[in-house]
Structures are given as C-alpha cells and as structure tokens.
GUVOTOR-809945 format. One record per residue (C-alpha): residue in one letter; residue number from 1; x, y, z. Coordinates in steps of 0.2 Angstrom, whole numbers, plus 5000, padded with zeros to 4 digits. Layout:
BEGIN
DRENDREN   r     k      X      Y      Z
DRENDREN   a   NUM      X      Y      Z
...
This chain:
BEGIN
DRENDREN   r     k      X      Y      Z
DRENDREN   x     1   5000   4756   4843
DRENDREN   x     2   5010   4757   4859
DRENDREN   x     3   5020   4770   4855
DRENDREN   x     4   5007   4778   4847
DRENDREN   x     5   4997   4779   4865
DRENDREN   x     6   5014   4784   4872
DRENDREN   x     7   5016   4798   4860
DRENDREN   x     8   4998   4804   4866
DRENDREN   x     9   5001   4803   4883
DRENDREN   x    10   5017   4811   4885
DRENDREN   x    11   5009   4826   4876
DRENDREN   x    12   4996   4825   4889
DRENDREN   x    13   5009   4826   4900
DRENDREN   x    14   5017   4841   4893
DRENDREN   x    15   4998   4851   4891
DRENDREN   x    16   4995   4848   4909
DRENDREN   x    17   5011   4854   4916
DRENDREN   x    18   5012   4869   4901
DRENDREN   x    19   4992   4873   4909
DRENDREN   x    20   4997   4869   4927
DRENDREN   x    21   5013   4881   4927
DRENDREN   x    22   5011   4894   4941
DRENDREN   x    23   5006   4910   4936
DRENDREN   x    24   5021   4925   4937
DRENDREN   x    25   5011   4939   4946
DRENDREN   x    26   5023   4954   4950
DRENDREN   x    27   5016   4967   4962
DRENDREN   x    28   5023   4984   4964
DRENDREN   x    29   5022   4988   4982
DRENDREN   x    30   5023   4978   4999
DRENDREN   x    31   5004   4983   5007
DRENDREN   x    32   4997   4977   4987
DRENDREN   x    33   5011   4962   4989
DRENDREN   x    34   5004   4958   5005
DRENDREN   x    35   4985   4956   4998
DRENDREN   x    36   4990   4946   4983
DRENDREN   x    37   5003   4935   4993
DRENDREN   x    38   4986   4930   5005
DRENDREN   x    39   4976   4926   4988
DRENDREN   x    40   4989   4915   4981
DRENDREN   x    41   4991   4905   4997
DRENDREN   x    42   4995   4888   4992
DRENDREN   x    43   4998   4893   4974
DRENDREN   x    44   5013   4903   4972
DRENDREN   x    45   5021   4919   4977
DRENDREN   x    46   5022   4936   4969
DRENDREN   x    47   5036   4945   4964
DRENDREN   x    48   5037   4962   4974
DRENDREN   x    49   5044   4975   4963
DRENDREN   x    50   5049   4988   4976
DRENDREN   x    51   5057   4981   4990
DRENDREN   x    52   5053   4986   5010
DRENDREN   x    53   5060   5005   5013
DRENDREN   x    54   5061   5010   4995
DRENDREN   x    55   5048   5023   4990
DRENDREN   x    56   5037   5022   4971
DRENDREN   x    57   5039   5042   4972
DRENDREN   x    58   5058   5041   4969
DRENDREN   x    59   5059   5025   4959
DRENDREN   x    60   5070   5023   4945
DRENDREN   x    61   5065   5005   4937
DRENDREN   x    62   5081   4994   4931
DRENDREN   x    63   5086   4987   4916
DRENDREN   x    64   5083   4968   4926
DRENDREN   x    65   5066   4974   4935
DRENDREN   x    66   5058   4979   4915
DRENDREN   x    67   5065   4961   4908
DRENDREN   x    68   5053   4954   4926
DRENDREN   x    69   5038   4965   4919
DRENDREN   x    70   5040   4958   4901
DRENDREN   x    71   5040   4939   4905
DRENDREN   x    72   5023   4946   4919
DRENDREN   x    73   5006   4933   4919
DRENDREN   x    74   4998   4947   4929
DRENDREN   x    75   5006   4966   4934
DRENDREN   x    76   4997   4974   4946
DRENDREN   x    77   5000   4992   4951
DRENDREN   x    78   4989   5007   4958
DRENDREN   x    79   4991   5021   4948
DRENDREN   x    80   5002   5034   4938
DRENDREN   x    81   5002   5045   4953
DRENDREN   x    82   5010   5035   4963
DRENDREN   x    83   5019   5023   4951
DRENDREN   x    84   5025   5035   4939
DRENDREN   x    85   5041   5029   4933
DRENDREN   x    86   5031   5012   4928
DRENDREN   x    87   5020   5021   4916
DRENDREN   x    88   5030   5021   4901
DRENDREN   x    89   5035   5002   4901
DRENDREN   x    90   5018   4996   4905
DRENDREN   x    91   5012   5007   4887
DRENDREN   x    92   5026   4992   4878
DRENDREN   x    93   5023   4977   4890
DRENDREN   x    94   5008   4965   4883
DRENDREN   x    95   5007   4957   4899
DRENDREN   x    96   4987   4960   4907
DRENDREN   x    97   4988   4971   4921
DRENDREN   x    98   4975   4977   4935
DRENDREN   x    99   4979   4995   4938
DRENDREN   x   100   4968   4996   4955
DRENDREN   x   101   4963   5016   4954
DRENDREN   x   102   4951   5009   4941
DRENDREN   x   103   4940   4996   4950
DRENDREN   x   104   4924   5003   4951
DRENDREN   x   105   4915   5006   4966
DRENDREN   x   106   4931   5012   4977
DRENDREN   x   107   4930   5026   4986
DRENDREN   x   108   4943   5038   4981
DRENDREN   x   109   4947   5054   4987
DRENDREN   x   110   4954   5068   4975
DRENDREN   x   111   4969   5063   4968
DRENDREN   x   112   4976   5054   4984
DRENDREN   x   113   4984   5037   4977
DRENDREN   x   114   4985   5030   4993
DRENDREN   x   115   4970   5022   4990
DRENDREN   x   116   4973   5003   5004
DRENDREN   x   117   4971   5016   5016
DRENDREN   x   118   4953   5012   5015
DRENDREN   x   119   4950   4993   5022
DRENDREN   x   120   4933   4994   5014
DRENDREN   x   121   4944   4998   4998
DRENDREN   x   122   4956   4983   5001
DRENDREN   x   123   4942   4971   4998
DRENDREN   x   124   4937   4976   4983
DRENDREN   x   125   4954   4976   4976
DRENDREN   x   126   4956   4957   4986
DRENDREN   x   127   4939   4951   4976
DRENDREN   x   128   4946   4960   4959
DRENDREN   x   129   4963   4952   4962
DRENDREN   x   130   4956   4936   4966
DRENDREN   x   131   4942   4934   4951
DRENDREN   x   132   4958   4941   4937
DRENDREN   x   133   4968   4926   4943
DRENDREN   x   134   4955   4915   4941
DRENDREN   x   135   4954   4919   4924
DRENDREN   x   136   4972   4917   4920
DRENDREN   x   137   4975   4903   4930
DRENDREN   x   138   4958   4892   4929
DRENDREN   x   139   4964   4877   4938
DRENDREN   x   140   4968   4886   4955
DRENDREN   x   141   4953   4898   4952
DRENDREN   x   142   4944   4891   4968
DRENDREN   x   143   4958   4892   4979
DRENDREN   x   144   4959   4911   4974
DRENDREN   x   145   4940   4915   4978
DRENDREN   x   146   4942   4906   4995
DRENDREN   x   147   4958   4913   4998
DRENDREN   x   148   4951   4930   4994
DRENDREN   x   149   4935   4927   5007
DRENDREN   x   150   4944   4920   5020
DRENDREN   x   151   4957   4938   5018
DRENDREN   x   152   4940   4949   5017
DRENDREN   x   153   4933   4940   5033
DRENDREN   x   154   4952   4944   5041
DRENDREN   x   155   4951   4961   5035
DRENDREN   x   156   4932   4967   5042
DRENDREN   x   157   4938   4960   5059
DRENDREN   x   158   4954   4970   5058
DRENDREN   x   159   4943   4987   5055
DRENDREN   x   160   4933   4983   5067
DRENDREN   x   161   4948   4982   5082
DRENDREN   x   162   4956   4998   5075
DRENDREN   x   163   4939   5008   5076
DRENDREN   x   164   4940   5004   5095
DRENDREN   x   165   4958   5010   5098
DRENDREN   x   166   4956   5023   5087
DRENDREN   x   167   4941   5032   5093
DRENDREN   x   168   4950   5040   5109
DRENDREN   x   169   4961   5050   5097
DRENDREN   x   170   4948   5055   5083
DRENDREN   x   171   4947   5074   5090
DRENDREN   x   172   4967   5076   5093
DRENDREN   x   173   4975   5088   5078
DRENDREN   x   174   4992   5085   5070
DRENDREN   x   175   5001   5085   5055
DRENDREN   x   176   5007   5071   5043
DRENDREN   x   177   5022   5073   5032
DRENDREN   x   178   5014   5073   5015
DRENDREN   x   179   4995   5070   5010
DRENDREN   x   180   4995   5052   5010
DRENDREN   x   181   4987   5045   5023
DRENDREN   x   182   4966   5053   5019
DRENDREN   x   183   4959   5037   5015
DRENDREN   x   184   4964   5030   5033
DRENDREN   x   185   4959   5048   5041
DRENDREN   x   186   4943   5048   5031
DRENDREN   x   187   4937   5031   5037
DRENDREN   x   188   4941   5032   5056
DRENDREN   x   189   4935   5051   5056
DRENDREN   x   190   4953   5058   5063
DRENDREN   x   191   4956   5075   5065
DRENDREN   x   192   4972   5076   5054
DRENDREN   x   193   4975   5098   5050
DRENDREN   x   194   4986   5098   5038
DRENDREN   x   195   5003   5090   5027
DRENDREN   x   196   5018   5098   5028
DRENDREN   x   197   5021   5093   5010
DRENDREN   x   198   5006   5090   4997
DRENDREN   x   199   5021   5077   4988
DRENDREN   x   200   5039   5071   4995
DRENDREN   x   201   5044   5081   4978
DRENDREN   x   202   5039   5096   4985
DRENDREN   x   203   5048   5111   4990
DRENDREN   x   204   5046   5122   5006
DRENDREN   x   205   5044   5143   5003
DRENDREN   x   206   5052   5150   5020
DRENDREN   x   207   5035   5159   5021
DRENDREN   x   208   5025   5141   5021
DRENDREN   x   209   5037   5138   5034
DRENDREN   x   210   5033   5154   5044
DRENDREN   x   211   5012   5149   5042
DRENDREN   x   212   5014   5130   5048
DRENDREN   x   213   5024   5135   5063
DRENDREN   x   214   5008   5150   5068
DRENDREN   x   215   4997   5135   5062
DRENDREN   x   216   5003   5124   5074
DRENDREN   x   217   5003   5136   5089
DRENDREN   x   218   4984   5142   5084
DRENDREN   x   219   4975   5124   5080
DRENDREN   x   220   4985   5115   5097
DRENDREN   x   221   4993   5103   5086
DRENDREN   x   222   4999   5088   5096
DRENDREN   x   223   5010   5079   5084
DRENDREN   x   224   5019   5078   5071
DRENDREN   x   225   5025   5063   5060
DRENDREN   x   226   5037   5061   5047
DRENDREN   x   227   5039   5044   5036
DRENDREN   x   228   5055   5033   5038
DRENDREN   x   229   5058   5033   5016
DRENDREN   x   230   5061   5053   5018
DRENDREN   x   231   5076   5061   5029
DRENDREN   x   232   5069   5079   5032
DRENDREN   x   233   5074   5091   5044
DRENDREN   x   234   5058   5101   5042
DRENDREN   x   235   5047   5088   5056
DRENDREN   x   236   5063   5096   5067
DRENDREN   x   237   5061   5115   5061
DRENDREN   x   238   5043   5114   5064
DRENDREN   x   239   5043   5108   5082
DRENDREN   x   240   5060   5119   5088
DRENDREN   x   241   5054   5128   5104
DRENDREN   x   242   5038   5119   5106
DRENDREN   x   243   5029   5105   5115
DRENDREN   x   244   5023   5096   5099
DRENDREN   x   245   5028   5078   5100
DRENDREN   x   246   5037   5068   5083
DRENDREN   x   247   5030   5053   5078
DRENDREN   x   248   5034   5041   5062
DRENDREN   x   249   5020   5036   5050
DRENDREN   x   250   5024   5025   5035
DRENDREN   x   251   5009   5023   5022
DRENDREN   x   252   5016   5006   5013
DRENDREN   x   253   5025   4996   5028
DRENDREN   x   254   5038   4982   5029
DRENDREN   x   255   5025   4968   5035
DRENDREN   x   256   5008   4961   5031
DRENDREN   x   257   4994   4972   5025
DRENDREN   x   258   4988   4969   5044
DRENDREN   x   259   5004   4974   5050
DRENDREN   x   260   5004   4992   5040
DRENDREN   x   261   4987   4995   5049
DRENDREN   x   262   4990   4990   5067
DRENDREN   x   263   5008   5003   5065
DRENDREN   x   264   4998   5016   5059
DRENDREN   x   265   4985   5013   5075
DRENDREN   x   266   5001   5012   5087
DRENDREN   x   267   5010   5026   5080
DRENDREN   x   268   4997   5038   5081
DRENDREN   x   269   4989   5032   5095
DRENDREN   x   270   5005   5031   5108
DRENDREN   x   271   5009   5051   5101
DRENDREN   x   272   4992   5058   5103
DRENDREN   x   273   4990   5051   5118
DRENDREN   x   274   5008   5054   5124
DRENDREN   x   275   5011   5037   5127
DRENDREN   x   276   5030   5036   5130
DRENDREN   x   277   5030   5019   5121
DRENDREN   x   278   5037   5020   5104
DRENDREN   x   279   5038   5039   5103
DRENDREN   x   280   5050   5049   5097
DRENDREN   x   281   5053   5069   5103
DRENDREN   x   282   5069   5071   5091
DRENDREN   x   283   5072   5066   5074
C-alpha cells in the first residue's frame, strides 16, 4: 500500500512539473521581444530570434535558429513582409504561432509592416499576446493578464508624453530612409514628405536621385535620416551642397519597446529643431 501511494505521488510529481514547465516563446524582433519579455515578467524569458543591429529584411535563418523554431511553445512574428525568410519554415513547424498583422481591429496602413509604430497597436498585440499564453500556459495565465494591463497602463502614459514633445515638430518636412516609420507619423500627425527608398532592397535610377534632390530644395525639407542596420551613401548624396541636417532613425531599436519610442521622439526632435544634441550633419 505504501509504495503504492508512493508510486501515485511521484507521478503527481512528475505531472505537475511536465504542466509547470516554462513555456519556450521565441520572438522574432527586439521591439516584439520587448512586449512579450514585459508579459512574461516572473514567468520566463523569450528567445529573440534576430539579435539587436541585425535587420528581418536581409535575414538569412540558420540551421540552429530553425531546430529553436521546431522545439517553439509559442512563435510570434509580424508578417511575411517583414519576416520573409521565416515563411517557409513556419509552413513545416507545428508549433502555434501569433502572426500579429492578423489581429483584428489594428490599424494598418497599406502594406507597411511596421505596424508597433502605433502605440494604440501595441496594446492590442500585448492583450493578444497575453490571452494566447494564457491558454498554453494555464497555470501563469493571471500573471500574464496583469502583466499585460500593467504594460498597457505604461504604454497610454508613454503616448501621451510623446504627444507633448512631439507636437513642436508636427509641421517640419523631412525624409526617412525607407517607408517604415507611417504608423508613428500617422499617430502623432508628422509632416514626413517622402522615403528615399520604398524598401532597403531597393535600387536608386540616377533620375529619382535628380527628383529627390529638386524635391528637397522645393518642399524646405529640414532633415534627413538614415537607419543604423543600412550603410548608404545616398543620405550623403542627397544633402551634398545643402543646408539639410542628417539624423538617424531606427524603427526596431536595441532597448525596451519604450526605449524605441523615446529614440524616435529624440532623434527627430533634436534634428527638426536643430538641437545640436545628438545630431549628426555627416554620415
């Protein structure tokens, strides 16, 4: 009898822990990272797929980074557009995933992955992230919810601040490297003109060279910013002979989610308003 009670409890034992085991979430990357390391306080730690300064648009997925995806609880990604090179092993991986373009009621623009831009965006994708673990992981599912209400209450006072700083610049023209960055422009009404590139992929005619450089003498532009993951001479082509400031935006960051946000605010800020802090006239 007493080994029998034994026997049952160690297999107790061994459900428990096999139900208890932390769940490996592996998230492409750093601003998604950021959001699902916050709702998994206390729990465990996401795996970041792409590390800081390494771009999904020129990606190519190792043999060790696929056998991560197939031993996955939870792979969360954005989209095909952005994450192209992850399509194809997700189509053989069974592991459930959350690809975020698909949550409904975002607000997306065109085509434009970029789409934690938005901070109205970012908590819906936090209250999605939050409810999917809840289902995998039952036992942590209320640290998850108040995880992911704490991070929401965080992330409406964040927007709020960057409306105020932002405001002084919302009339000022520039140019952005390549169309990634309308789901920030859109929400804090900024008078971005134009990308030099629709995609880092893309290639320059000498002609559409010719029209930015007229574009940027007619329309005032006041700066123009490049993005630390793509070396390009054309931010310094485009600004030879004029009085148009460079400046440096990076749409996925190296910090936290709120870090990302307050670098965009800073960077574009201090150039707009020729604030000599942080801003860079040469490439």
């Amino acid at each position: 009898m007493i080994k029998k009670l034994k026997y049952i409890t160690i297999l107790a034992i061994l459900a428990f822990n096999t139900q208890a085991k932390e769940p490996n979430v592996i998230v492409t990357i750093a601003p998604i990272h950021s959001l699902v390391t916050e709702v998994m306080k206390g729990v465990a730690k996401p795996y970041l797929l792409l590390k800081p300064g390494e771009s999904p648009h020129n990606y190519s997925l190792r043999p060790s980074k696929v056998r991560r995806l197939h031993v996955a609880d939870l792979i969360i990604w954005v989209s095909p557009n952005l994450e192209s090179f992850l399509e194809k092993s997700l189509n053989i991986i069974n592991a459930p995933k959350i690809q975020l373009i698909d949550l409904p009621n975002l607000n997306l623009l065109n085509t434009d992955p970029h789409i934690w831009l938005d901070p109205n965006n970012a908590q819906i994708m936090v209250q999605a992230i939050a409810s999917t673990l809840a289902k995998i992981d039952s036992i942590h599912a209320q640290t998850y919810v108040n995880n992911a209400n704490n991070l929401v209450i965080k992330i409406k006072a964040l927007d709020e601040q960057l409306k105020l700083k932002l405001a002084p610049i919302q009339d000022l023209p520039y140019l952005v490297f390549h169309d990634a960055y309308k789901y920030f422009e859109h929400h804090y009404k900024l008078a971005a003109v134009e990308s030099i590139k629709l995609s880092p992929e893309a290639r320059l005619s000498v002609r559409r060279v010719y029209k930015l450089r007229r574009q940027i003498k007619r329309q005032n532009i006041r700066c123009i910013f490049s993005e630390p993951q793509f070396k390009s001479p054309l931010v310094r082509i485009l600004t030879e002979d004029t009085s148009v400031k460079h400046g440096i935006l990076d749409p996925l960051g190296y910090g936290s989610y709120f870090d990302l946000l307050n670098n965009l605010t800073d960077s574009l800020t201090n150039c707009l308003l020729e604030t000599p802090a942080n801003l860079k006239s040469k490439i």
